[in-house]
N, C-alpha and C positions, 0 to 999 in steps of 0.2 A: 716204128716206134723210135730209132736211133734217129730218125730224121725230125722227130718231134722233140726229141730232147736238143735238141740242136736250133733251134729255134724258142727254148727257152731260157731265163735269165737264169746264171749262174747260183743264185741263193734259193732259186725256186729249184732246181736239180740237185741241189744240195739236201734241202728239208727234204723232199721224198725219197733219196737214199736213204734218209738217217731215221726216217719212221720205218723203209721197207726192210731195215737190215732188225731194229728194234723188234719191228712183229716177227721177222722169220725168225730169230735169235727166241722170242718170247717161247716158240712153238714148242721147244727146247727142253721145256722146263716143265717143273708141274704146277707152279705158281704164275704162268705165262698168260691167265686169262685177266689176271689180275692188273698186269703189263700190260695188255692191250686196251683195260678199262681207261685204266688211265691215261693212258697216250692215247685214246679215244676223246676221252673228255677235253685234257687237253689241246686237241685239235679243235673241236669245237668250239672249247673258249675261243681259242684263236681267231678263228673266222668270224665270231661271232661280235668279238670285240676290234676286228681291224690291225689287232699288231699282230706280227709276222716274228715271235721269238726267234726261232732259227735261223729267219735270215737276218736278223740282229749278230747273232752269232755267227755264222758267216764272214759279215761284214766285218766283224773285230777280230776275227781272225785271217781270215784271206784276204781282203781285200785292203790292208793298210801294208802286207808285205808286197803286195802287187804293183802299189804305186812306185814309179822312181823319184828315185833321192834326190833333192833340190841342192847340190852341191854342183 
C-alpha cells in the first residue's frame, strides 16, 4: 500500500486522506451517518461531473508555496 501511494500524484493522496480522516472522525459522532451521506454524495458529484474539488484545493494551497520564487 505505501508503495502505491507513492506512485500517486500529490492531490490524489491528499483527497483520500482528507475523506479517510472525515469518515473515521464522522464514526465519532452520533450525527456521523449524516457526514458520510454527504461526503458520499459529494464524491459522486465529483466523479460524476469531472472536477476534482480537493485537488483544486490542494493546488491553492500547497502547490503555489512549493513553487520557487522568481527573484
Amino acid at each position: 500500500m505505501i508503495r502505491r501511494t507513492g506512485t500517486m500524484k500529490p492531490e490524489e493522496v491528499f483527497s483520500r486522506t482528507l475523506f479517510g480522516i472525515i469518515l473515521i472522525a464522522a464514526s465519532f459522532v452520533a450525527w456521523g451517518k449524516w457526514v458520510a451521506l454527504v461526503l458520499g454524495g459529494l464524491f459522486l458529484f465529483s466523479a460524476l461531473s469531472g472536477v476534482c474539488l480537493t485537488c483544486e484545493l490542494y493546488k491553492a494551497f500547497f502547490k503555489d508555496s512549493q513553487k520557487p520564487s522568481s527573484k
